[in-house]
Structure formats: C-alpha cells, structure tokens
PAMI-504602 format. One record per residue: x, z, y of N, C-alpha, C in turn. Coordinates in steps of 0.1 Angstrom, whole numbers, plus 2048, in hexadecimal, padded with zeros to 3 digits. Example, Ala and Ser with C-alpha at 12.3 -4.5 7.8 and 13.67 -1.06 7.14 Angstrom:
[[884,84E,7C7],[87B,84E,7D3],[884,84E,7DF]]
[[880,847,7EA],[889,847,7F5],[881,84F,800]]
REM end
This chain:
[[717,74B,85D],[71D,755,854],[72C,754,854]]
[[734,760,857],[745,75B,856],[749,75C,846]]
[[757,757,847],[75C,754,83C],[75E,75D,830]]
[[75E,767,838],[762,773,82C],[752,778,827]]
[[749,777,82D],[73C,777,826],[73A,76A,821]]
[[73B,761,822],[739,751,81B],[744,758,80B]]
[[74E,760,80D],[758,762,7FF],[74C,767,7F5]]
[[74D,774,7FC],[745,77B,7F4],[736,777,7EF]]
[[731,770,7F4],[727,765,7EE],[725,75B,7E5]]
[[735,757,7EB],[736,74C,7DB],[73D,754,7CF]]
[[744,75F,7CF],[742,763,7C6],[73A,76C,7BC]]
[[72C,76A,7C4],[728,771,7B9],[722,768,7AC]]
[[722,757,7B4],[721,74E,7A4],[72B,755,79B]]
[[740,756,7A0],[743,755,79B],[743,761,78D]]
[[742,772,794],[73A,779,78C],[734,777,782]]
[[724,76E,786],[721,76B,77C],[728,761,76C]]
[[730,75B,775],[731,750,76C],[742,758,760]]
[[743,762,768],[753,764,760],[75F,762,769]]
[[768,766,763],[776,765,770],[77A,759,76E]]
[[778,74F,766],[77A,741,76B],[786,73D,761]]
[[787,72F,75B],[78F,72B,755],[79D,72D,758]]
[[7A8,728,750],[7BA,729,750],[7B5,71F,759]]
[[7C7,71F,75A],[7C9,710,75E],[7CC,704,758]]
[[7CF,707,74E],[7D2,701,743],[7C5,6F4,73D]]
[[7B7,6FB,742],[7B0,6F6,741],[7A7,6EE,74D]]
[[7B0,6EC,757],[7B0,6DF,75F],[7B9,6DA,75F]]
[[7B2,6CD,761],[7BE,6BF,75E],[7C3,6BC,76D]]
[[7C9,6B3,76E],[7D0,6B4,77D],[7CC,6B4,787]]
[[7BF,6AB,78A],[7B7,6A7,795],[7B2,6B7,79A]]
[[7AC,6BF,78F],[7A4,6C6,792],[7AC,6D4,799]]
[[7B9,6D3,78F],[7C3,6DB,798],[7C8,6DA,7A5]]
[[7CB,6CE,7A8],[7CF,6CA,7B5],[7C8,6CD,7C0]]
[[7B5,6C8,7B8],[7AC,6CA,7C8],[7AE,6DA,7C6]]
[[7A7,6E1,7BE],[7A9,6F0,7BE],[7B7,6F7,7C4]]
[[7C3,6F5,7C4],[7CC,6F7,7CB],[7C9,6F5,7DA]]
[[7C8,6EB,7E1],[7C6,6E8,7EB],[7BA,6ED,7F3]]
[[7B1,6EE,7EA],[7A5,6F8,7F5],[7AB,705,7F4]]
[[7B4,70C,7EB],[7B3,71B,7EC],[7C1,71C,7F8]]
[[7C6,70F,7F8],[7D1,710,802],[7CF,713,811]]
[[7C2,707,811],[7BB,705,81D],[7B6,710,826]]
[[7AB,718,81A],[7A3,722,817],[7AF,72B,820]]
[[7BD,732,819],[7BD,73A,821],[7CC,73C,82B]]
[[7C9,72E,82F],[7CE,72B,83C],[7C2,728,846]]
[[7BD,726,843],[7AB,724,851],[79F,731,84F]]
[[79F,731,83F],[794,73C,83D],[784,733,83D]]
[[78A,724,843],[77D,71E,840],[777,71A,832]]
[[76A,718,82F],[76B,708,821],[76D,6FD,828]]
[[770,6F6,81A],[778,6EB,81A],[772,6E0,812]]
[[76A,6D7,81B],[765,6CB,819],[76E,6BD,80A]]
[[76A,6B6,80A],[76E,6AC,801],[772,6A4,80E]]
[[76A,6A1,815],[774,697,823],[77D,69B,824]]
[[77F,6AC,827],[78E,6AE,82D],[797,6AB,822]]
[[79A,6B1,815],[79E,6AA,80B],[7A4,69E,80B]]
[[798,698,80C],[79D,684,80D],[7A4,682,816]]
[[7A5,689,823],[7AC,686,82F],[7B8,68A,830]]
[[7BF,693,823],[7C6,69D,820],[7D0,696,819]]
[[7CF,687,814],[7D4,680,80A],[7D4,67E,7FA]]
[[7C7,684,7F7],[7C1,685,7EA],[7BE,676,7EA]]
[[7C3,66E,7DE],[7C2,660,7DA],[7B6,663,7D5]]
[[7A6,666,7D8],[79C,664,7D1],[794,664,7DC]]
[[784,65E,7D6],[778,65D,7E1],[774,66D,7E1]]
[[76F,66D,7EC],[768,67A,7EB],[75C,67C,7E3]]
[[755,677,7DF],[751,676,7D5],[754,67C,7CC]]
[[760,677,7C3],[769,679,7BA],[76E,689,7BC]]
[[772,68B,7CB],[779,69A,7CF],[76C,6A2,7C9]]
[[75D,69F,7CF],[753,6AA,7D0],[74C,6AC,7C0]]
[[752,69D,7BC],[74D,6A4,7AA],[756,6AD,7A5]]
[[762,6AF,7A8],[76F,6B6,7A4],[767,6C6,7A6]]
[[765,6C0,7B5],[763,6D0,7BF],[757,6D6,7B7]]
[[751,6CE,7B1],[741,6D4,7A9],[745,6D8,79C]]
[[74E,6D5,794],[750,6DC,787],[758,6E5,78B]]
[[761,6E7,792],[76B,6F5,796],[761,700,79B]]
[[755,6FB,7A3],[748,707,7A7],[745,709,798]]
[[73A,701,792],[738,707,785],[742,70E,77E]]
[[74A,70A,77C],[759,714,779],[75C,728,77B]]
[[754,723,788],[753,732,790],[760,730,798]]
[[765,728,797],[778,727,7A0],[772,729,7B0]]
[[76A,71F,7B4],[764,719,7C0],[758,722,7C5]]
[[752,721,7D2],[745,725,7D3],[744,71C,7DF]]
[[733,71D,7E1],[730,713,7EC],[728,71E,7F6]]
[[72A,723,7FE],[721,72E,807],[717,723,810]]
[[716,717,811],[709,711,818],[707,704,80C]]
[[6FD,6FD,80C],[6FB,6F0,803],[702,6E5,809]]
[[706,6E5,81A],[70A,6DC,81E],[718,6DD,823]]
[[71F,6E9,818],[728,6EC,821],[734,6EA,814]]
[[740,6F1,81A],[751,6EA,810],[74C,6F5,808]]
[[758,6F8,800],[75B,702,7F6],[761,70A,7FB]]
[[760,717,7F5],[76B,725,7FA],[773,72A,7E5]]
[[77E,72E,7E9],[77D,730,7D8],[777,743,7D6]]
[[774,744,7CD],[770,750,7CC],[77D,755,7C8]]
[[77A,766,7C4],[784,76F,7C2],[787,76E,7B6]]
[[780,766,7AD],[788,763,79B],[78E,758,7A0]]
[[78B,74D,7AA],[792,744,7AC],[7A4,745,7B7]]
[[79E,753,7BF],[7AD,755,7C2],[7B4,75B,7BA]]
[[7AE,75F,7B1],[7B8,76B,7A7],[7BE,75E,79D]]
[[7B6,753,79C],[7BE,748,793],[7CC,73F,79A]]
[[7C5,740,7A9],[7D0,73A,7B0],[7DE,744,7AF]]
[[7D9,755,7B3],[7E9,75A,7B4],[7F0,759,7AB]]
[[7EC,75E,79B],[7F3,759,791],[7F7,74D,789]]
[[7F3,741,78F],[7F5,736,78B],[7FB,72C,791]]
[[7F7,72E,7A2],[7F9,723,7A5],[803,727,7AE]]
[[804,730,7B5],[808,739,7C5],[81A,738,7C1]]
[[820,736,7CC],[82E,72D,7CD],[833,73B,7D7]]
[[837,742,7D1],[83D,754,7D5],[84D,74B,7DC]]
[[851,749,7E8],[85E,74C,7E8],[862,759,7EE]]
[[871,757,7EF],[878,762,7F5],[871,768,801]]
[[876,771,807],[872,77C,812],[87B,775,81D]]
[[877,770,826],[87F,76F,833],[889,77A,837]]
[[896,770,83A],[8A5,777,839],[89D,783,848]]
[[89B,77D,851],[893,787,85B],[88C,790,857]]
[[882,791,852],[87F,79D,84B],[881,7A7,843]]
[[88E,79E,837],[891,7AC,835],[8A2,7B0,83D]]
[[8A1,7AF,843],[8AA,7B3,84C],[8A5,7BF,855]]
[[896,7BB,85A],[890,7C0,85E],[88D,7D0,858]]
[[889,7CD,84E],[887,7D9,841],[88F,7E1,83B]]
[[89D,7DB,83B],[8A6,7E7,83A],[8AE,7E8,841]]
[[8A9,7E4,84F],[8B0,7F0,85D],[8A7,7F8,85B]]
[[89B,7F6,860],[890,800,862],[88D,80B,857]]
[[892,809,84B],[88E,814,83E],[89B,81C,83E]]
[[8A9,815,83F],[8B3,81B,83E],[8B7,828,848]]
[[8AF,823,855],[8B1,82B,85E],[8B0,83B,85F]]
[[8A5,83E,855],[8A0,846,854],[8A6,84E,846]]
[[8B3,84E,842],[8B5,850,839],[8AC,855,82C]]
[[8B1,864,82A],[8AA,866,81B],[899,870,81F]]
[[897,870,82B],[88E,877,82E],[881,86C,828]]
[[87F,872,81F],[874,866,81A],[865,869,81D]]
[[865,872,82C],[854,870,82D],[854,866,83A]]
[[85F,868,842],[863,85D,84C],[864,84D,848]]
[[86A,850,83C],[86C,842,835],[861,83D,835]]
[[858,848,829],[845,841,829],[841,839,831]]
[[840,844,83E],[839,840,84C],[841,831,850]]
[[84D,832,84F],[854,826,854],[853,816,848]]
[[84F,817,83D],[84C,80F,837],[842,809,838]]
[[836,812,838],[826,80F,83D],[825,808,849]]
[[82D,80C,856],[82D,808,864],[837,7F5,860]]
[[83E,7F8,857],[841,7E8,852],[838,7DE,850]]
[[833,7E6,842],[82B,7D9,83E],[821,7D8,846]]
[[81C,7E0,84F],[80F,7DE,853],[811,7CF,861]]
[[81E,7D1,867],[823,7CC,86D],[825,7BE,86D]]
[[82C,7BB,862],[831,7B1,85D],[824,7A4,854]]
[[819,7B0,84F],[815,7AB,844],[803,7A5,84D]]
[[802,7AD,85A],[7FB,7A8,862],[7EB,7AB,85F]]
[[7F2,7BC,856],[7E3,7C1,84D],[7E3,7CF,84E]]
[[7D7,7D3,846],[7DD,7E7,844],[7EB,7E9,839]]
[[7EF,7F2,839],[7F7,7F6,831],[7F9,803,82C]]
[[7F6,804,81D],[7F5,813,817],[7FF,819,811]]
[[801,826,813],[80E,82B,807],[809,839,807]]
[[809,838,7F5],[808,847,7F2],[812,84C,7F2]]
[[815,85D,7F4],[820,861,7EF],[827,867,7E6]]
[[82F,86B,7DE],[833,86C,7D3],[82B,875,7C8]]
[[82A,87B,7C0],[828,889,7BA],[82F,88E,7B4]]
[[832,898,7C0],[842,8A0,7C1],[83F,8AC,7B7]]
[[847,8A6,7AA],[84B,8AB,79C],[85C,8B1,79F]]
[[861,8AD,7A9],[86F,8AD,7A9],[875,8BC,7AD]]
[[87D,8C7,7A4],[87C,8D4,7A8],[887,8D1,7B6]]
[[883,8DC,7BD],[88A,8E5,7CB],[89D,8E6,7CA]]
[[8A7,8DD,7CF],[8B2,8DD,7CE],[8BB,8E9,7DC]]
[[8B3,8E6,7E6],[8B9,8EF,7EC],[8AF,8F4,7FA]]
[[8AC,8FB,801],[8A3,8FF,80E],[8AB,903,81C]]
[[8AD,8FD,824],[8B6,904,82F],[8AB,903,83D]]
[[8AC,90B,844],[8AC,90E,854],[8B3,907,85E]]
[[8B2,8FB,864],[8BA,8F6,86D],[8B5,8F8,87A]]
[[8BB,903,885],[8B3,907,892],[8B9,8F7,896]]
[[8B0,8F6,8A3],[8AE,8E8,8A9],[8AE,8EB,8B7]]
[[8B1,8FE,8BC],[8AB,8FD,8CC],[8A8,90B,8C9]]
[[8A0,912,8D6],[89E,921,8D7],[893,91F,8CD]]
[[88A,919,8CA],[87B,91C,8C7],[876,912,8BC]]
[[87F,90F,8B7],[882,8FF,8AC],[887,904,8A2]]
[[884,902,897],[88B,8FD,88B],[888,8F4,884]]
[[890,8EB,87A],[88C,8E3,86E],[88D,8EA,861]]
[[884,8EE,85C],[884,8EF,84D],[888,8E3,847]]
[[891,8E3,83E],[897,8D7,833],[894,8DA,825]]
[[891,8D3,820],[890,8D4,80F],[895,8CA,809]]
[[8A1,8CA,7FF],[8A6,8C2,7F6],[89E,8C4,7EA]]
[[89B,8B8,7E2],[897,8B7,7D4],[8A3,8B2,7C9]]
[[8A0,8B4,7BE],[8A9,8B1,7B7],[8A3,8A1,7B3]]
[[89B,89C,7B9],[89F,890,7BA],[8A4,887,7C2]]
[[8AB,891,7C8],[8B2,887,7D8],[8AA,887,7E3]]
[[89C,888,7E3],[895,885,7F1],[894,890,7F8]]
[[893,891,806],[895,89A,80C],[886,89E,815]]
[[880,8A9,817],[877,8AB,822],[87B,8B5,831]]
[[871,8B2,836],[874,8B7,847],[86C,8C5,847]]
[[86B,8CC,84F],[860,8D3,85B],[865,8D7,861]]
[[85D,8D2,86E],[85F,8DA,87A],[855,8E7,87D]]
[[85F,8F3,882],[85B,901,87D],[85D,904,88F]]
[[856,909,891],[851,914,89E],[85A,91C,89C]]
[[864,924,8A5],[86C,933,8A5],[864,93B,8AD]]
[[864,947,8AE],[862,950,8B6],[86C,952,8BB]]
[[86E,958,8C6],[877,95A,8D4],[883,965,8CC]]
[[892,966,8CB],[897,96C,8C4],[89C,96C,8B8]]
[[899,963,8B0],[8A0,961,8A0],[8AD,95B,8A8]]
[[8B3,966,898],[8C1,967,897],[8C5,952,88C]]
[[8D2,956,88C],[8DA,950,882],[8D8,956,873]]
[[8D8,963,875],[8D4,96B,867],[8C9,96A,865]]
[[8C1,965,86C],[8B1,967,86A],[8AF,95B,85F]]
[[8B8,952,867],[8B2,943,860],[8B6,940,850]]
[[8C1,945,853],[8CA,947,845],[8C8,953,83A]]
[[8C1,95D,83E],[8BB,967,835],[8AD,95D,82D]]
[[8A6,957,836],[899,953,830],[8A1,947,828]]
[[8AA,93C,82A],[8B0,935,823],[8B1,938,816]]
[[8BB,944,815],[8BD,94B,80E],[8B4,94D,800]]
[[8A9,956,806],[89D,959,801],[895,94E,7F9]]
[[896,945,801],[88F,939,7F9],[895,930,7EE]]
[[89F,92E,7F2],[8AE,927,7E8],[8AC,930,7DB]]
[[8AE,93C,7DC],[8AE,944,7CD],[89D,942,7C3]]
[[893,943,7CD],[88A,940,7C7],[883,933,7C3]]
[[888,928,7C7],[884,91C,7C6],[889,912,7C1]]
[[89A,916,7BF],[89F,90D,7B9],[89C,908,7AC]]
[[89E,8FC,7A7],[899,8F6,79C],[889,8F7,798]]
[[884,8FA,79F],[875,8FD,79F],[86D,8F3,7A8]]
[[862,8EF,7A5],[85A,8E5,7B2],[84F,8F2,7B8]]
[[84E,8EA,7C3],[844,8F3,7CF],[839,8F9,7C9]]
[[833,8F0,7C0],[824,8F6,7BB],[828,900,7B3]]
[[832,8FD,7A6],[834,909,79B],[837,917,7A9]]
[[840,918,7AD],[844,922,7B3],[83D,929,7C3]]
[[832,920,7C8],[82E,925,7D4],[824,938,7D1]]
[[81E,935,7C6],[815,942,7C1],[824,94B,7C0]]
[[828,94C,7BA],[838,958,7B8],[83D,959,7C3]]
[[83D,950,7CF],[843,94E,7DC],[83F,95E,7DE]]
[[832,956,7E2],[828,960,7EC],[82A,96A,7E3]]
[[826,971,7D8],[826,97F,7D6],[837,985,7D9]]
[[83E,97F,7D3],[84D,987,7D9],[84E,988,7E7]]
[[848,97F,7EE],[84C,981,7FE],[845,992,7FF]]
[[837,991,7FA],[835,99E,7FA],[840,9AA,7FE]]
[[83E,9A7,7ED],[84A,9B3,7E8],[85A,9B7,7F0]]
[[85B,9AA,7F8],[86A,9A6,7FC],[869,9AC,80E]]
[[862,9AE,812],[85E,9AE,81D],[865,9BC,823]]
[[865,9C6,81A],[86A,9D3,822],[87B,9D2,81E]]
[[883,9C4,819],[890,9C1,818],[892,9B7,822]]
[[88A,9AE,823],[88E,9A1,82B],[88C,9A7,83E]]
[[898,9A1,845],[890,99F,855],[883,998,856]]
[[879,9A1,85E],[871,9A0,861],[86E,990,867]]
[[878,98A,870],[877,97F,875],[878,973,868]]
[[882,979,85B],[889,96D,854],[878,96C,84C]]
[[870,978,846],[864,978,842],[85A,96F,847]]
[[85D,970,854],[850,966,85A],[856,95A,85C]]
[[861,956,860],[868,945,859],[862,943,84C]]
[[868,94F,83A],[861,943,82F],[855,940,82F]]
[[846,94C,838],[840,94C,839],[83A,93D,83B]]
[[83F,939,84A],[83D,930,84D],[840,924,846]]
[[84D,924,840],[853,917,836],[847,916,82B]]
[[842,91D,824],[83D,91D,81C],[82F,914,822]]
[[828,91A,82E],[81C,914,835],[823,904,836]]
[[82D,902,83D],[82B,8F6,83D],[82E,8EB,830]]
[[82E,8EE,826],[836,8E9,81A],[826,8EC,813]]
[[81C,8F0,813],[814,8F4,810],[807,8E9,80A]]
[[80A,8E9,800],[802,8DC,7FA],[809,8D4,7F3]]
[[816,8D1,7F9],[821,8C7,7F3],[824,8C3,7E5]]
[[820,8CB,7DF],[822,8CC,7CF],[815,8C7,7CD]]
[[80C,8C4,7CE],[801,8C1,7C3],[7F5,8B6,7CD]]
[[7F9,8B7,7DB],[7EF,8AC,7E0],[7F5,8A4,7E4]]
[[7F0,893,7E4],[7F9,88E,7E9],[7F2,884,7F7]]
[[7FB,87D,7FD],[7F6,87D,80A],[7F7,86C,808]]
[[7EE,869,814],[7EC,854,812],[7EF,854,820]]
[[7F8,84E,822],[7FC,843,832],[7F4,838,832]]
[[7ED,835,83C],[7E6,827,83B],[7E5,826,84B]]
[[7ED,81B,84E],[7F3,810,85A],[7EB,805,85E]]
[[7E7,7FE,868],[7E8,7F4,870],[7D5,7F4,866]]
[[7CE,7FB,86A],[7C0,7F6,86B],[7C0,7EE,874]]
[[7BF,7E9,883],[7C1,7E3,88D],[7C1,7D7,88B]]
[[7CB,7D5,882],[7D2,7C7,87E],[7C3,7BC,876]]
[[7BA,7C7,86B],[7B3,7BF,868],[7A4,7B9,873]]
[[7A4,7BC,87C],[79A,7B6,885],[7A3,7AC,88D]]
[[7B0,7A7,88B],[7B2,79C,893],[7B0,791,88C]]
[[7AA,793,87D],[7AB,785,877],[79A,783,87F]]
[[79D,771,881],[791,76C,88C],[785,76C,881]]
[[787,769,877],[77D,770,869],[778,77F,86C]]
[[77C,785,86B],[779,793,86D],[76C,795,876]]
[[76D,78B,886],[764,791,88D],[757,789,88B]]
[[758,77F,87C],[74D,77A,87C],[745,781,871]]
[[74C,78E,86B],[747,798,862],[74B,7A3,860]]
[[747,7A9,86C],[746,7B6,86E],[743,7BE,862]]
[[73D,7C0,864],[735,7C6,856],[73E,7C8,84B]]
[[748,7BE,846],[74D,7BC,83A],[759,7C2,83D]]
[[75E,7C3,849],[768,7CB,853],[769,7DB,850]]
[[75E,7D9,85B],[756,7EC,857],[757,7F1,84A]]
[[751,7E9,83C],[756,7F1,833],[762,7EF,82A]]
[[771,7E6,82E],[77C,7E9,82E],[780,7F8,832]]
[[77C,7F9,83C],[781,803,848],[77F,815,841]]
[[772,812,839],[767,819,832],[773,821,824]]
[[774,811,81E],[77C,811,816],[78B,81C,815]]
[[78F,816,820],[79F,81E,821],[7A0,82D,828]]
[[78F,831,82A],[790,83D,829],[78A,847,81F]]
[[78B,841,80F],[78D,843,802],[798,845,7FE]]
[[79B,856,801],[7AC,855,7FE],[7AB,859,7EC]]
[[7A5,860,7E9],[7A4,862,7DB],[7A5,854,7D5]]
[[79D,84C,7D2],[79E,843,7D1],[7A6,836,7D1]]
[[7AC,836,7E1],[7B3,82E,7E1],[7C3,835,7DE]]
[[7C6,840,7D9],[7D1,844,7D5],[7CD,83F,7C2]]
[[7C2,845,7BC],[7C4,83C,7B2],[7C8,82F,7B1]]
[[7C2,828,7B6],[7C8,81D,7B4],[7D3,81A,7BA]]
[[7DB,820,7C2],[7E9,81E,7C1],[7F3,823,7B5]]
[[7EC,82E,7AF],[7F3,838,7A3],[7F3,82D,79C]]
[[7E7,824,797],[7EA,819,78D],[7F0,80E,792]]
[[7F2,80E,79A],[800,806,79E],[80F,809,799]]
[[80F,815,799],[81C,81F,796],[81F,81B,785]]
[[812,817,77D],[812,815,76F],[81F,807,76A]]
[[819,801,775],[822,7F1,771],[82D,7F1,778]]
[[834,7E3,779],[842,7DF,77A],[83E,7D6,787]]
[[844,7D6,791],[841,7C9,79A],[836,7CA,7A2]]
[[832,7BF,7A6],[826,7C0,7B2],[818,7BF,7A9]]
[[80D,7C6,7AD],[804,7C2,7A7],[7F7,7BF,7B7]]
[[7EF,7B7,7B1],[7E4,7AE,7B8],[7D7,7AF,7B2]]
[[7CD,7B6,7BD],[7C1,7B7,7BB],[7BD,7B5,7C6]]
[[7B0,7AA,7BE],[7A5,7A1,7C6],[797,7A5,7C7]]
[[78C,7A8,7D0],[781,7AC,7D2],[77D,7B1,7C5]]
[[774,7B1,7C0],[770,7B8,7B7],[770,7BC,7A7]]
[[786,7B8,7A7],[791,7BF,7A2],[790,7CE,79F]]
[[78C,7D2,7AE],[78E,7DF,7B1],[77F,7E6,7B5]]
[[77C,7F2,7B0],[76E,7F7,7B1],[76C,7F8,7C2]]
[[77B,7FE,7CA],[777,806,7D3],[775,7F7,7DD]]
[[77B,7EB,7DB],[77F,7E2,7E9],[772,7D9,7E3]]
[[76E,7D7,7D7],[761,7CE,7D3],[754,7C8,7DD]]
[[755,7D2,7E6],[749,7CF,7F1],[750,7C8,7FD]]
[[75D,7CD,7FE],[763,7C5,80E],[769,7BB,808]]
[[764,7B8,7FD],[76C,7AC,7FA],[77B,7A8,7F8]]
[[785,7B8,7FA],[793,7B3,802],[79C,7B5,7F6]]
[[7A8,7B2,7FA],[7B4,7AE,7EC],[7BD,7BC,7F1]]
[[7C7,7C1,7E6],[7CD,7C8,7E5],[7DD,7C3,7DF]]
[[7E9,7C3,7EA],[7F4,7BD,7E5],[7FE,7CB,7E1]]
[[802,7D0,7D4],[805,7DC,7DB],[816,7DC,7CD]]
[[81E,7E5,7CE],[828,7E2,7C8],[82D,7F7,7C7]]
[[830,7F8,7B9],[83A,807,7BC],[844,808,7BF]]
[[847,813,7C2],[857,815,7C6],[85C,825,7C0]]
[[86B,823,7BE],[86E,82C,7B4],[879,836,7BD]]
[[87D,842,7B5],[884,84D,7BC],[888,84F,7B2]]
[[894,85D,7B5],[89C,863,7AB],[8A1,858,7A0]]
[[8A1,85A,793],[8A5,851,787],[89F,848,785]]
[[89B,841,790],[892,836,78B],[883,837,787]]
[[886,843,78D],[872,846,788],[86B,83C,794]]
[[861,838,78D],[856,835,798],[84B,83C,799]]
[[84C,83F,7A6],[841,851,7AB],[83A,84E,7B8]]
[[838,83E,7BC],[82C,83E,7C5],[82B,833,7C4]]
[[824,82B,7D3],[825,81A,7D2],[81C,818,7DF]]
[[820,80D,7E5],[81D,809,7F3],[818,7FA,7F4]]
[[80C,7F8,7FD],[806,7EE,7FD],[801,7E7,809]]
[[7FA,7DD,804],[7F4,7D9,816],[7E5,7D2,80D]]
[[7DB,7D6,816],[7CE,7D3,814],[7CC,7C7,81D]]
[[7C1,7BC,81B],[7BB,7B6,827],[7B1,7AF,820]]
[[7AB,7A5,82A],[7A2,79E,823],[7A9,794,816]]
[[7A2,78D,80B],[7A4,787,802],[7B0,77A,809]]
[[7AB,776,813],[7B0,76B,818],[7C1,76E,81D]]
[[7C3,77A,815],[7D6,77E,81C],[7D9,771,815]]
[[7EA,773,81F],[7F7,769,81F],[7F9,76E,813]]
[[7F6,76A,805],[7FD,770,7F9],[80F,76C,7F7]]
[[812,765,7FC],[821,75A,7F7],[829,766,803]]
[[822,766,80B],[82B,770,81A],[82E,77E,817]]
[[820,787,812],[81D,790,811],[822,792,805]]
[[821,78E,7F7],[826,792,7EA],[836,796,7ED]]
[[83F,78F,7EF],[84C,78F,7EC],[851,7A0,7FD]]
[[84B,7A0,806],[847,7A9,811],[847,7B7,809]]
[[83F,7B7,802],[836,7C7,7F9],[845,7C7,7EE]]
[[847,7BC,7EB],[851,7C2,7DB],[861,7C7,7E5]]
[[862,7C1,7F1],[86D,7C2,7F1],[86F,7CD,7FB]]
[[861,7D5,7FD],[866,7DE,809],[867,7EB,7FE]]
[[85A,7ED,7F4],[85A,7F8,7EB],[868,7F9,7E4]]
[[86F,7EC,7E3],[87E,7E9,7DC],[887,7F5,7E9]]
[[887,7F0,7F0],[88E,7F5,7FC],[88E,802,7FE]]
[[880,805,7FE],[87A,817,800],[883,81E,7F4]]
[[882,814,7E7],[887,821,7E0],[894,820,7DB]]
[[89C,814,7E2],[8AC,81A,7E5],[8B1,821,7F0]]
[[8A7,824,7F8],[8A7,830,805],[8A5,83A,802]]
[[899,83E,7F6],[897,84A,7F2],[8A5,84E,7E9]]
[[8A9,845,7E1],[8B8,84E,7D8],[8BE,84A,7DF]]
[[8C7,847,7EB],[8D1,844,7F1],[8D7,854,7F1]]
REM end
C-alpha cells in the first residue's frame, strides 16, 4: 500500500478521535518525537519507525520512543497504516505541525528574483500576468497551480483599436482600476484608419465608467439602432469587440498549471487511484473557484489539509493558496498550488505569499 493511501488511513482514527490536542498539551519528549516523524514524513513520505528515531539521536530506548509514538496515535496526531509498521501523522496531525511547529523562512534570493523578472515582464496586462504566475508556481513549487481570476466590478476607462498588420488588430481595454485586457481581432481585407477609430470611438462614449456586464445588453441594442450611421466595417469591429469581451463581466475563469508535475512524486505511482481523483478534483471549477473566493476573505496565506476541504477530502491533498490585490488595495482573486499533503510546506508557504505579493504590484503598477 503507498504512502499517501497509508495517510488517508490513519486518518481516519484521527477523524474519529477529533483534530487532536494544542501543543501546549505535550510536554517535550512527545513534541520532539512528533516533530521529527512529521519532518521525516515529508521528506521520504515513508513511516517512521522508533529505531529510526533512536538512530536519529533521540536520548531514549525505543521502547520509550514507541510508548510516546502510542499516545500521540491515540491522540489522533499519528496513525499506523500496518501493525508492524512506523507512524505516518495524519491530516489533524499536519495541520498541528503547520501551525505550531513549521519554521517558515524567507523565499530564496533566486526565486524571487526569479518572480519579479517573470511577472514584471508582462506589465499591466494582467491576464498574461495570471498565466505567468500560475506557470511560476507550478514550476517552482513542483505541484499544480491555481488562480482564479478577478471579478471584474471595475467600470470601462478607455477602448482602442491597435492594427498590428493587414488582417490584425488588438482590441485594448483600460479599467479604472489600472488593469489592462487584450484581444486579438481578425480584420477583413480593407479596414481603414477611420474604421478602427470610428468603432473606438463608439465604444469609449458608451462604456466609459460602466463595467462590461452592466453595459453589454445597451451595447447590442444601440449597435442596432447605430448601424445606418456607423461604417459598415467600424460595426462589425464593435461587433466583434463585444464577442470577444463576452462573458468578462460576470464569469470568471480558473488557470490551473503543471498537473504533470503531480505524478513525479515516486508516491504518486504507488497510488494511482488517489492521483486520478486529484486530477478529478481540479476539474471542479465551480468549486474550486469557491474555495479560492474564501481565500480572498482573509489576510495572508491560508492552508488546507485533506479533509479541510469538501472538494480535496478524498485525494487526500493540501491546498497552499494566498490573495492578491488590484486597484486600491482591494483583494479580487487569489492563487495557489495544490499537491499531495506531503508538500514542502516551509518552501512552498513563503513561494505562494510572495508571488500573489508580486502579482498585485504588477497589476497597479
């Protein structure tokens, strides 16, 4: 049986038994061994015997280790997935380790170096940013990586036509909160300069200070009505602006990166199965955009462990995920990385706070 099914088996003592004492309420010994197996835990992914322990420089018999190791099981901290086998800690027992015990340093000067070339690059265009944030952490963090995107409340600052070529344009849209979006728009053979700039025009007067959703129904019926005034060509430009922008206001869209990444852990291929429904998982976008929106609720990084969360409860997997803010300081999405329970928490934590940090001095830059 692999390790990440051995997880989810010892905790379901812990389930039963409750999410497990403070820490406050172990005395030192029992801290120290519990430290040390969850350390062990997930740097190998194996359990972790009372020999190895002793072998480890624990001043006690094993004996001594494995009585420790037996009140921390009853505890629900621990679980034993064979009778003859170490401990694994369960998911009350990692959730006691991140907030109690887990030794967060800084972000490697490399990394974030790494992270604000890569984000900055891309100035204020913040769906490239998305994409390039996600393609980070997934990267770096050696997992999937999610990011929702905002919910664009922010009204219409300005709309322009930038031709790119005979048969190219970029539609541009400024928000009044600084962020900027793209489309690339097909020409027909023939648009003028006045073409591009009549439909500019057209859209600027009707959109400004307004967001896409309030104003897309009034769009459309004035284009109607506008149609025996506007060039025929500049009509089928808002036409199209409007198609591609279409949704923008009220749905929002999930990036999710480096699936790949979770079948290299050598765990993984001993549990398929528990793989498969990760995989299952992250194609719950409803869902897994909830639970990034409550992310958006708090301050800082937040941490959810198997069955934390309704939707990851069966794959067993942790959720490291942090917001990031635009315009005045609002915070209006938040970006993450999923993987099994057994993530680099100390790597990964300070990774997630400091790229969502980054993203959203790119988005008001």
């Amino acid at each position: 049986m692999g390790a990440l099914k051995d997880l989810a088996q010892a905790d379901v003592n812990s389930s039963i038994l409750g999410r497990g004492p403070s820490l406050a309420e172990l005395d030192e010994r029992a801290r120290d061994i519990f430290r040390r197996i969850v350390e062990s835990y997930l740097e190998t992914g194996e359990p972790v015997g009372s020999r190895t322990l002793s072998k480890a420089g624990i001043a006690l018999s094993p004996a001594s280790i494995r009585n420790t190791m037996q009140d921390l099981t009853q505890l629900g901290l621990l679980g034993a997935p064979h009778i003859s086998a170490g401990r694994l800690p369960t998911h009350a027992g990692l959730r006691l380790f991140v907030d109690g015990l887990l030794e967060v340093g800084d972000i490697a000067e490399e990394d974030r170096l790494s992270i604000e070339a890569r984000l900055r690059a891309h100035g204020r265009n913040y769906e490239d940013a998305l994409n390039e944030a996600s393609a980070i952490l997934s990267g770096l963090a050696g997992a999937a990586s999610v990011v929702v995107t905002p919910i664009r409340d922010a009204g219409v600052k300005h709309v322009e036509f930038v031709p790119l070529g005979l048969e190219r344009t970029l539609a541009v849209m400024v928000f009044e909160d600084g962020t900027v979006e793209n489309r690339l728009i097909r020409l027909p053979a023939g648009v003028t300069p006045s073409a591009l700039q009549e439909a500019s025009n057209f859209l600027n007067t009707r959109l400004r200070g307004r967001t896409v959703a309030e104003a897309r129904a009034d769009l459309k019926a004035e284009l109607e009505k506008a149609r025996r005034d506007l060039d025929a060509t500049a009509a089928g430009l808002v036409e199209d602006g409007l198609a591609a922008w279409s949704g923008e206001g009220d749905e929002r869209a999930l990036i999710v990166r480096g699936r790949a990444n979770l079948l290299e852990d050598p765990q993984a291929l001993e549990d398929l199965e528990r793989v498969r429904s990760l995989f299952e998982d992250l194609e719950e976008k409803e869902q897994l955009i909830s639970l990034l929106d409550g992310v958006r609720e708090g301050q800082g990084v937040r941490i959810f462990i198997g069955a934390e969360t309704r939707l990851f409860s069966l794959s067993g997997s942790a959720v490291i995920a942090a917001p990031y803010m635009t315009g005045s300081q609002r915070v209006v999405g938040a970006i993450g990385v999923i993987g099994p329970a057994r993530l680099n928490y100390a790597r990964v934590i300070p990774l997630v706070d400091y790229t969502a940090r980054v993203l959203g001095q790119v988005m008001n830059a």
